[in-house]
N, C-alpha and C positions, 0 to 999 in steps of 0.2 A: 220878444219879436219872433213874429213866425212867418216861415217861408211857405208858400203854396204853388206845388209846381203840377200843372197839368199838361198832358198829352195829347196831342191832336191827331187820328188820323187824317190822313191826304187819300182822297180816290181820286185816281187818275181817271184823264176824262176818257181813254183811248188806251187800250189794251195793247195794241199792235197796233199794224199798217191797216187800212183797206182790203188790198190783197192779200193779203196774210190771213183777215178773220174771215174772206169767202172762200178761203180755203177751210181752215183751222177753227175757226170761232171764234166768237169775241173774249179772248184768252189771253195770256200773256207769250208771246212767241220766244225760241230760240235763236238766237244767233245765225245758227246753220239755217233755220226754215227762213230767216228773213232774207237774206242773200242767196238764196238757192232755188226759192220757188216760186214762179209765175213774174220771173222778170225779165226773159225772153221777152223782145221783140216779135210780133204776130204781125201785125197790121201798119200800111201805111209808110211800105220802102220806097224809096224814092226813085229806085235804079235795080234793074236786075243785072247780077254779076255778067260781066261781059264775057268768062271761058265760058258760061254753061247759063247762055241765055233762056231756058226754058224753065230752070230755076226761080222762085226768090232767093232772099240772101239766107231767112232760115228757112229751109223744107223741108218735111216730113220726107219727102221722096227720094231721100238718097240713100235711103235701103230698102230691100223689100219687107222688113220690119215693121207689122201695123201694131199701132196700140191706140186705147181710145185715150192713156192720160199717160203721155211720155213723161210726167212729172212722179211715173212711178218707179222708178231708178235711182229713190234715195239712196243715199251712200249711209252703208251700215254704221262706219267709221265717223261718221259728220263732220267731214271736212271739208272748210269753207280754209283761204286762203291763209288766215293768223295760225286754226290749229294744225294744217297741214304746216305749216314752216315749223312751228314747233315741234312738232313729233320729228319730222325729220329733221330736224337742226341734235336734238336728243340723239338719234341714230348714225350722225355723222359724227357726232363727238366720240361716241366711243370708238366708230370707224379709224377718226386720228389717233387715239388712244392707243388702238391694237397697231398700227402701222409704224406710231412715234417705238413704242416697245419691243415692236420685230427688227427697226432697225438700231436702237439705243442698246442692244443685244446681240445687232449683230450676227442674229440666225437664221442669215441665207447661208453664212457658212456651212452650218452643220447639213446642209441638202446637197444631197451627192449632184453630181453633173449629167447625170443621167436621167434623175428625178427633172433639175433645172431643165435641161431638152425636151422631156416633155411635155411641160407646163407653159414653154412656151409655144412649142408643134401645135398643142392640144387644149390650150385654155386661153391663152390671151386672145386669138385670133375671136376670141366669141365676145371683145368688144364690139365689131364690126355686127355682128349680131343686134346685141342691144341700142347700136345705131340706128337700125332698121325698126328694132321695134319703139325706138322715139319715134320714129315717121308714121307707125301704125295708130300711134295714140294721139297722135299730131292729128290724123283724118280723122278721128272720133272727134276733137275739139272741133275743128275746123267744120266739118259736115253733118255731125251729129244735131241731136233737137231736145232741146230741155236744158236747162242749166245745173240741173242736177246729175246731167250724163256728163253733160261738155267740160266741166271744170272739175269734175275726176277725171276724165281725162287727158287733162291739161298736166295736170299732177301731179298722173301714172306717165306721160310723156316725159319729165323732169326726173322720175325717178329712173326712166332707163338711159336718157344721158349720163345720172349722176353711175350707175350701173357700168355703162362702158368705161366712165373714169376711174372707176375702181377695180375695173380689170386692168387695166392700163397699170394704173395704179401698181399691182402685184408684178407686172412685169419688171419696174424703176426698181421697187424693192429688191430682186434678184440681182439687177444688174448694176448697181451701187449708185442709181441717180445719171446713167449716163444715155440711157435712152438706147444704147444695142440690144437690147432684148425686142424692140417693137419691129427692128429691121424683118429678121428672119419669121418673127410673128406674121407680118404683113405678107410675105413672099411665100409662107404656108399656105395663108385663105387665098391666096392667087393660083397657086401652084398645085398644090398639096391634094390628091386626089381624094382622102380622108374631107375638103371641106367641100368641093366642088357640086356636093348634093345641097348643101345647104347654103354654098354662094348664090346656084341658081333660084331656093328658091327664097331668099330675101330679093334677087333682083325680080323675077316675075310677080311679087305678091305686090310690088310697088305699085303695079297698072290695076289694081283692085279699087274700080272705084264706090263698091260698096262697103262704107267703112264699119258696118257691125259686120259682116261678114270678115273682114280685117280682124275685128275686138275678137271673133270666136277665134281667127287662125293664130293670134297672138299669147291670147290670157287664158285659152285653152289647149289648144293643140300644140304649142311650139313651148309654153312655159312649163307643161305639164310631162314634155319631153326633159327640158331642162332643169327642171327641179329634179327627175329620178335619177337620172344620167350625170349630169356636172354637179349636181349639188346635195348629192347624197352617194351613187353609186365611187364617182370620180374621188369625191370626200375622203370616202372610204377608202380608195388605193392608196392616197395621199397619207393618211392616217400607219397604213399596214408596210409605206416604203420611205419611214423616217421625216415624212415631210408632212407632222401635224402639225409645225408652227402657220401653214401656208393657211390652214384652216380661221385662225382668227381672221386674215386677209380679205375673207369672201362672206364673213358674216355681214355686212352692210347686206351683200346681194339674197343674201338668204332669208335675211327680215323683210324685205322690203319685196320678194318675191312671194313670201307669206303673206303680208299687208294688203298686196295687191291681188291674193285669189279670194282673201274672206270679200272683197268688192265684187270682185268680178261673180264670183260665184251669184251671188246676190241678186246680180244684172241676167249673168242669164236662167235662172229661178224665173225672174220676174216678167222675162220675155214668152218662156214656154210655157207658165200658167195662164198667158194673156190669151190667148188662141190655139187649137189645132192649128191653125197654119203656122204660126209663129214657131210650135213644136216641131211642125215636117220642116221646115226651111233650116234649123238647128240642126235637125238628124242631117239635112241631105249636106249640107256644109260640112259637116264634121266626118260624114263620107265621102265626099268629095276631097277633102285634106288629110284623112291621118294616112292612106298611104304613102301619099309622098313625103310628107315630115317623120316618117317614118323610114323610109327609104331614105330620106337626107341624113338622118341621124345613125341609118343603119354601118354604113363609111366609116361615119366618125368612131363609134363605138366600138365598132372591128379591130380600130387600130389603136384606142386610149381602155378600151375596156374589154367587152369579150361579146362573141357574135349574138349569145342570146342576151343583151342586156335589154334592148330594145322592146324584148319581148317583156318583158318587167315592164318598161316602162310603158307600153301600148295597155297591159291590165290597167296598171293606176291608171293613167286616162279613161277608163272604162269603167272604172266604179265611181271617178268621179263623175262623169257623163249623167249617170242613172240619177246619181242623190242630188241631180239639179237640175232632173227633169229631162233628158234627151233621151228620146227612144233608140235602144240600142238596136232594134232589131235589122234596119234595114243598113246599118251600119256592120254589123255582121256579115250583112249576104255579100253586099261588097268585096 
């Protein structure tokens, strides 16, 4: 007895979506391209929003930013809702990880009280910070156009809540789970003439209703502040005044502030190769802001770090400006 076993292929009738292969071609699509591209609503809203009747619900016109295919703001990362949970579900495990082990160890004890006063003078209060920049990436979801802008982010909005709970976070750690470290936090960014630069300009950037302009004062000028400053120069003190256990504590915020400039970066690349004008409205914005987030950070750094750190961190802003396209020069005469 003999067995005879044959194989059949299957061709599918239908490669992809419709809109997928007038994009893509008649190909087999991604995941990310199917949920991401050309499924914005355009045509055929039933009602325009009633704060801002001159509006549709999606407009192009809530920033001065033209492009001819806003669907050109892929995310380098590709992430659509499943892989973004995943990665960061990855990144908050080890988060608990480092936090289960700083206190199973018990190594707030070994940070003097002097170190602790600072940390909380000079570092918790910059959850209130990362509140504000949820509200910045809240108006890119909310106002933005394209689905491959608005749902990074939606994202990058989730990641600076999750951001301000892990500064929080660091505070419970010091002060054994009982929540007195958040008091004198709070009454700093009130008080404390060191925040007062950077109170103000979380409260005025709120009334920013153009929200790429928002994206640049946020994922460039204010992050690129705070990644040299809190999260490498501050690092460093931490590190050289017995308090490197503090540093696992802040690793959540330091991946996930990397994660979010390889995007951003990307985003505004792809804004200032669209246009000259899209390049000058980059330049005048980022002169239009880095003095004062400059000057807001000048305060803080006077009194957690040392007068010229600032100046450190205005270069780095500056070389990164260049390698993504913003002209530096009228930023300069400034």
């Amino acid at each position: 007895m003999t067995l005879e076993i044959k194989t059949a292929g299957i061709e599918p009738i239908r490669q992809n979506y419709a809109y997928i292969e007038r994009r893509f071609g008649n190909k087999p699509a991604t995941r990310y391209q199917e949920v991401s591209f050309d499924i914005q609503a355009e045509t055929n809203f039933h009602y325009r929003p009633l704060w801002k009747p001159e509006k549709t619900l999606n407009d192009k016109t809530h920033t001065a930013i033209e492009m001819q295919d806003w669907y050109a703001f892929k995310d380098p990362r590709q992430f659509y809702y499943g892989t973004y949970v995943q990665h960061r579900a990855r990144l908050q495990d080890i988060a608990e990880s480092n936090f289960s082990f700083f206190e199973k160890r018990q190594l707030a004890e070994h940070i003097s009280e002097d170190v602790k006063a600072k940390v909380i003078a000079l570092f918790l209060p910059f959850r209130h910070i990362e509140q504000t920049a949820n509200l910045h990436m809240m108006s890119g979801s909310a106002y933005g156009y394209g689905t491959v802008l608005t749902q990074a982010c939606i994202y990058a909005a989730m990641d600076r809540l999750g951001m301000a709970q892990y500064i929080s976070r660091v505070g419970l750690a010091l002060d054994g789970n009982t929540g007195e470290s958040l008091i004198p936090a709070k009454q700093a960014w009130m008080q404390d003439e060191a925040w007062q630069g950077l109170r103000k300009l979380c409260e005025t950037s709120l009334i920013e209703q153009d929200y790429f302009k928002l994206f640049l004062l946020q994922n460039l000028v204010i992050d690129s502040f705070m990644s040299e400053l809190v999260y490498t120069q501050f690092d460093q003190w931490l590190a050289q005044h017995q308090a490197r256990d503090l540093a696992m504590l802040m690793e959540f915020m330091q991946e996930a502030m990397a994660d979010l400039r390889k995007w951003s970066d990307s985003v505004f690349k792809t804004a200032a190769a669209e246009s000259a004008h899209n390049k000058q409205l980059l330049s005048q914005w980022l002169a239009e802001y880095l003095p004062e987030v400059k000057a807001a950070f000048s305060a803080w750094a006077a009194e957690a770090l040392s007068a010229d750190a600032v100046d450190i961190a205005e270069q780095k802003l500056l070389e990164r400006s260049k390698k993504i396209g913003i002209e530096l020069e009228q930023i300069l005469q400034a």
